[in-house]
C-alpha positions in Angstrom: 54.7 164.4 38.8 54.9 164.1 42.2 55.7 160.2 43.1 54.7 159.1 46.8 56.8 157.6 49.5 55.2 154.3 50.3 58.6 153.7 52.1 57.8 156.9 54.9 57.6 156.2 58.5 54.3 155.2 59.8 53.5 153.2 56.2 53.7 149.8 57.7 52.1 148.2 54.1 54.1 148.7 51.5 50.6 150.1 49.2 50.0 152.3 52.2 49.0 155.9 50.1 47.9 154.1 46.6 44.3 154.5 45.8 42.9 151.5 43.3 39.5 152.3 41.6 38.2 148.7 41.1 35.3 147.8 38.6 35.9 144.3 39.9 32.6 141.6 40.1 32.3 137.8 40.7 35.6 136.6 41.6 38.9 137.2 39.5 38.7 141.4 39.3 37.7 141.3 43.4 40.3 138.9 44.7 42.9 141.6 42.9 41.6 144.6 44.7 41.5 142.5 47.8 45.4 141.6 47.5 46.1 145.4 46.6 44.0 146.4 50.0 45.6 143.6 52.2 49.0 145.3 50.9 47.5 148.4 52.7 45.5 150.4 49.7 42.9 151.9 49.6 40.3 150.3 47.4 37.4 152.0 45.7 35.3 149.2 44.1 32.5 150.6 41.8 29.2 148.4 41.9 26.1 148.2 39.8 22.8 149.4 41.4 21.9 146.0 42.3 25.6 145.2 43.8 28.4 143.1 43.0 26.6 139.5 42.1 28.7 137.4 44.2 26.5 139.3 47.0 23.9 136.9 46.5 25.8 133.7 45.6 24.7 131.6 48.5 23.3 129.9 50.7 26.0 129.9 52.5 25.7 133.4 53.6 27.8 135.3 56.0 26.9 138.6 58.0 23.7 138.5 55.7 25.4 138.5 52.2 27.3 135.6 50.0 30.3 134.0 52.0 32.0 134.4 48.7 31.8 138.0 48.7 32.9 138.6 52.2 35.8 136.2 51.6 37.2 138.7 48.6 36.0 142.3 49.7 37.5 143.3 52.6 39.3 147.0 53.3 37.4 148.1 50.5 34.8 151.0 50.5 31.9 150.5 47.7 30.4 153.2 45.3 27.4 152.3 43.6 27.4 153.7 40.0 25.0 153.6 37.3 27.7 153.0 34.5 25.5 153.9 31.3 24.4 157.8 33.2 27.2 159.6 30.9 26.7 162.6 34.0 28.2 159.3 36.7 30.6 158.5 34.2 31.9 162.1 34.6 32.2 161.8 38.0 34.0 159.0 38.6 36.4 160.2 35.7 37.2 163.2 37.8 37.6 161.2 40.8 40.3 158.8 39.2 42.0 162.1 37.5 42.1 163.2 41.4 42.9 160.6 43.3 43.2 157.0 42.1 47.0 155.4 40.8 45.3 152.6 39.8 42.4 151.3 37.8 41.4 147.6 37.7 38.5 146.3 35.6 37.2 142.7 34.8 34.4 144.0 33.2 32.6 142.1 30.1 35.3 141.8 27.4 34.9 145.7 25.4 32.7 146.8 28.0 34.7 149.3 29.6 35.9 151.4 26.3 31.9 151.4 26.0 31.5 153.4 28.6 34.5 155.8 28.0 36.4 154.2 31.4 38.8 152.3 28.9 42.7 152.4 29.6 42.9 154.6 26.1 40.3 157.6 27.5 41.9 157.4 31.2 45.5 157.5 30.7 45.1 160.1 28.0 43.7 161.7 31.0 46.2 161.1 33.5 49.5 159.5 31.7 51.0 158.5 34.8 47.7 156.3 35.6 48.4 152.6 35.8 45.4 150.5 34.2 44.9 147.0 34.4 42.6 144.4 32.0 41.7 141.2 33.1 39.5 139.3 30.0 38.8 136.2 29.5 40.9 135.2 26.5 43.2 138.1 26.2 43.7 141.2 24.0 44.7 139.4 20.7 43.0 136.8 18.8 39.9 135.4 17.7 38.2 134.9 20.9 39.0 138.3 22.7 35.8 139.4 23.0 34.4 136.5 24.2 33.2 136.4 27.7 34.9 133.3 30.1 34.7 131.8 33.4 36.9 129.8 35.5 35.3 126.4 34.7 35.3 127.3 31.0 39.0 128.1 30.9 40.0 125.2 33.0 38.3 123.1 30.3 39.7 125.0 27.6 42.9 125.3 28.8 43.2 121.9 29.1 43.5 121.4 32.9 40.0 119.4 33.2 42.2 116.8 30.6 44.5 116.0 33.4 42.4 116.0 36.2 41.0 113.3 37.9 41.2 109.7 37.8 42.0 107.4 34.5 38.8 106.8 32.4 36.8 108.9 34.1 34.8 112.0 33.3 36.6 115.6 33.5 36.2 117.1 36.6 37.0 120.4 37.6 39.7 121.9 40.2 37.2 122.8 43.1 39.0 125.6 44.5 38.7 128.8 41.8 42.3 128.4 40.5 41.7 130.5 37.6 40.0 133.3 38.8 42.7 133.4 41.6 45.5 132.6 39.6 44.4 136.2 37.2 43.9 137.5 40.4 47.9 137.3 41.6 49.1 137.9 38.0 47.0 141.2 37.9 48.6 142.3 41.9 51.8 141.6 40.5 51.4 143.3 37.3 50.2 146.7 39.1 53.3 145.9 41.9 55.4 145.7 38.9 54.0 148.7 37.4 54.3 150.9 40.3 57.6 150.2 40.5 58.3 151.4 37.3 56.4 154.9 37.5 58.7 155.1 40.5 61.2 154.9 38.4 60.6 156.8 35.0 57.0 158.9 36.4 55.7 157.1 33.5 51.9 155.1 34.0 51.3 151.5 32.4 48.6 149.3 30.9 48.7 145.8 32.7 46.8 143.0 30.8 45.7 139.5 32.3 43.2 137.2 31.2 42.1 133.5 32.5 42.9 132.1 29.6 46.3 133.1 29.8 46.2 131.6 33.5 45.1 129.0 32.8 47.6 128.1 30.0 50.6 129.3 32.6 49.3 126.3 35.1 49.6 123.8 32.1 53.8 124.9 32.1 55.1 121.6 32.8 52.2 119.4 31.1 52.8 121.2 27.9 56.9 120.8 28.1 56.1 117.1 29.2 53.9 116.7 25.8 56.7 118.5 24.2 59.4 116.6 25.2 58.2 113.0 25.0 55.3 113.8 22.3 52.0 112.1 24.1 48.8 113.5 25.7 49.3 114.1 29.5 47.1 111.8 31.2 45.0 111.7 34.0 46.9 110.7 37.3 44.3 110.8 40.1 46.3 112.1 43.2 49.8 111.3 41.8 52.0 113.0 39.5 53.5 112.4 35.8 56.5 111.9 35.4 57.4 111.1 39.3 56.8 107.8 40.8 55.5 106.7 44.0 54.3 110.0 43.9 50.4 109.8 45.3 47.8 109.4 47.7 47.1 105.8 49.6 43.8 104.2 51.5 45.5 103.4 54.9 42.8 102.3 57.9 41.4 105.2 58.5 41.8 107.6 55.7 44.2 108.8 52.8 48.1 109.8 53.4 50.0 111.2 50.2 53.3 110.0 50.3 56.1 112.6 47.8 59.2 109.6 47.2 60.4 112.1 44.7 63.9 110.8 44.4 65.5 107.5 44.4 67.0 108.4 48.2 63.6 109.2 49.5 62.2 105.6 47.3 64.8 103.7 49.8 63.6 105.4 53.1 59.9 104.9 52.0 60.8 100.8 51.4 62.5 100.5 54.2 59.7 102.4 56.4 56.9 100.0 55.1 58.6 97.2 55.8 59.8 96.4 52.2 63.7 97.4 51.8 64.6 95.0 49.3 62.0 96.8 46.5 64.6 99.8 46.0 66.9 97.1 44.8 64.9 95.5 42.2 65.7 96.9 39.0 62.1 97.5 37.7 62.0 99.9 40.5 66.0 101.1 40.8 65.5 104.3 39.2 62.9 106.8 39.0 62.8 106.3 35.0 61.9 102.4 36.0 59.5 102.7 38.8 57.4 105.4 36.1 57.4 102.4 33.1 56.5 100.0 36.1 54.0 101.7 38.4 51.0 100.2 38.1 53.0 96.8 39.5 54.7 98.4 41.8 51.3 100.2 43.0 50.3 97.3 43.4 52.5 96.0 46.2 52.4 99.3 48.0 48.3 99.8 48.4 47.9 96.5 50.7 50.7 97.0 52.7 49.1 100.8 53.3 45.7 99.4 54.6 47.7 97.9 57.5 47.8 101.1 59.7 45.9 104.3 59.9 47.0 107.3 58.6 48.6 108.3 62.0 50.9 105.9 62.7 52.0 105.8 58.9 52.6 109.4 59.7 54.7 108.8 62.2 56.6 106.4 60.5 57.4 108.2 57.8 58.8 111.0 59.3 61.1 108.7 61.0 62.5 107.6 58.1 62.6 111.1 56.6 59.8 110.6 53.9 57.5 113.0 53.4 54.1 112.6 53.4 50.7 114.5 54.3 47.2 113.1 55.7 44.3 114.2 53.2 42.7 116.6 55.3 39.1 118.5 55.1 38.5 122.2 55.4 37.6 122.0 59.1 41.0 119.8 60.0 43.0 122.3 57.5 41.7 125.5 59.8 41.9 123.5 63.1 45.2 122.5 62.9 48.1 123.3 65.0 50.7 124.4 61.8 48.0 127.2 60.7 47.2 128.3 63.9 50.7 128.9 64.6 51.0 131.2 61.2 48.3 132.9 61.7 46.4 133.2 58.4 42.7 132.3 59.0 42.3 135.9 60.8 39.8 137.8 62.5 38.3 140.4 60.7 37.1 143.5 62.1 33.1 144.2 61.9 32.8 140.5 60.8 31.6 137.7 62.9 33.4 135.5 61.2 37.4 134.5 60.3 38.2 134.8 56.7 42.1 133.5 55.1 44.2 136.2 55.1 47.0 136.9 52.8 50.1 134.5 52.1 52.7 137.0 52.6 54.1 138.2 55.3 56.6 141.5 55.8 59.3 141.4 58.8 57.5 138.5 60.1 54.1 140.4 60.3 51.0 139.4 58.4 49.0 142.4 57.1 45.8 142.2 58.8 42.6 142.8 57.9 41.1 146.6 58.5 37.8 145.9 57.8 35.2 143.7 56.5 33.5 143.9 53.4 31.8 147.0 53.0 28.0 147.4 52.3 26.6 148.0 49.6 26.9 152.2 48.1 28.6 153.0 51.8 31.0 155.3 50.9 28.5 157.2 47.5 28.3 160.2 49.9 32.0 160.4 50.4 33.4 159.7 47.0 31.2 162.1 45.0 31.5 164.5 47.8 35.2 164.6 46.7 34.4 164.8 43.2 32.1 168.2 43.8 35.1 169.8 45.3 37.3 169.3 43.3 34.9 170.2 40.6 34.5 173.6 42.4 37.5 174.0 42.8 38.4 173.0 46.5 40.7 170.4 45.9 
């Protein structure tokens, strides 16, 4: 086996020379391939005849298909397949046996052994072949064949139960923290595979699942219910366990102020005016301000209303508190601190920005190559490559 030198001049990304074959759709499986590509491979995602669906999730819609899909395709080429021809099948085996490292499906739970593109049938294949699952409830248990989303498995995985405010409904984490979340696990699982064939030439089979995601983000709520033997509750903007520790009204707006310690508690009573609360023994410690917050909430929220969000700001970093205004999307993009890193990028062939990765290598962000590719652009070129070598040419 013949291991190759992502380390050789010229590869700037570290995946520079690994090819990923991607059956990705929707979110989780294409935010995977989109990390491996940002980290400089190449990405062959395979799509149905009618196209990934996240093509048509809009309005909004950007360069003519769904915002969401251009926001998780980039640097990829796309191969439309029809999965269930046993001749395409074929094909695309001998393509992988050729020329892919990786494989990366999130396929319908069972789906992919269906069709003979299973980790069991490739790696038999090619043993050095590193193959990565991401279900929805894993590969064990009663529920492994069961399809999931991301709302469904922050529900079930019992993140909906501490979101939100007291007394009110469950309500979902807007941002797709699930699908994302399996998304990172799976790019470090293939990172952490690769490294390995590096090491002993031998190939892997990486499995992730949303489930499994979404337990890993209940890590401290489940040692907090462990540890003191009650339900995590609903906290609104604040957090368990850590008091003040939560957003405010002030004039204008919302500021969340972090007094996680009782040294920061004396800076944040002395910047609002109030030194002598830090003193008071229902607030000394943060064991005492926890038992007493909601009176202690209670003499902070008026005194908050007095200013805007500004000149609290301003304040607090005085005094060395930390603090953050609750900002919008457009405020988040537009301001100075991610302009100066750099991560809202241009994308080549896009008219629009897109976030680019959250890593950067010798101070350098990977940038994008090239914006999501349309749909069945590279068919000629991929199954060109699989006649050759079927002939005998490669």
């Amino acid at each position: 086996m013949v291991v190759k030198n992502n380390n050789a001049p010229g590869n700037a990304l570290p995946l520079a020379g690994i090819t990923v074959v991607e059956f990705g759709h929707s979110v989780a499986g294409p935010y995977a391939g989109q990390i491996l590509s940002d980290l400089g491979a190449e990405v062959v995602k395979i799509e149905k005849p009618g196209g990934d669906d996240a093509r048509r999730w809009g309005p909004p819609y950007l360069d003519g298909v769904g915002a969401t899909f251009q926001a998780l395709n980039r640097n990829k080429r796309s191969v439309v397949a029809r999965l269930r021809e046993p001749q395409v099948v074929s094909k695309l085996m001998d393509y992988i046996d050729a020329h892919a490292d990786v494989v990366l499906q999130n396929l319908r739970p069972g789906q992919a052994d269906e069709l003979g593109l299973g980790a069991s049938e490739l790696r038999k294949r090619k043993p050095t072949l590193i193959y990565c699952n991401m279900g929805a409830f894993g590969d064990k248990g009663p529920l492994k064949r069961h399809p999931g989303y991301d709302p469904l498995m922050q529900a079930f995985g019992g993140i909906m139960s501490v979101v939100g405010e007291p007394g009110r409904p469950a309500v979902r984490v807007g941002p797709s923290i699930i699908d994302s979340g399996t998304a990172m696990w799976a790019a470090l699982g293939i990172v952490s595979a690769l490294y390995r064939l590096r090491e002993t030439g031998v190939g892997s089979v990486v499995d992730v699942s949303l489930f499994e995601t979404a337990a890993a983000w209940m890590t401290v709520p489940a040692a907090q219910y462990s540890g003191g033997g009650e339900l995590p509750r609903k906290a609104g903007s604040g957090q368990v366990g850590i008091v003040p520790y939560r957003a405010y009204q002030t004039l204008d707006g919302e500021l969340v102020v972090a007094a996680g310690n009782d040294v920061t508690f004396r800076q944040f009573c002395a910047a609002i005016g109030h030194p002598g609360w830090s003193d008071q023994a229902e607030f000394a410690s943060n064991h005492a301000r926890v038992v007493n917050a909601e009176t202690l909430y209670g003499l902070i929220e008026p005194v908050m209303l007095t200013k805007t969000s500004k000149d609290w700001s301003a304040q607090f970093e005085a005094f060395g508190v930390p603090c953050a205004q609750v900002q919008n999307i457009a405020q988040m993009l537009e301001h100075e601190q991610t302009v100066a890193l750099g991560i809202y990028q241009d994308v080549p062939g896009s008219t629009s920005k897109l976030m680019g990765l959250p890593i950067s290598f010798d101070g350098e962000r990977p940038r994008p190559r090239s914006a999501a590719p349309a749909l069945g652009a590279d068919n000629a070129m991929i199954f060109a490559a699989c006649e050759k070598q079927r002939s005998g040419h490669i």
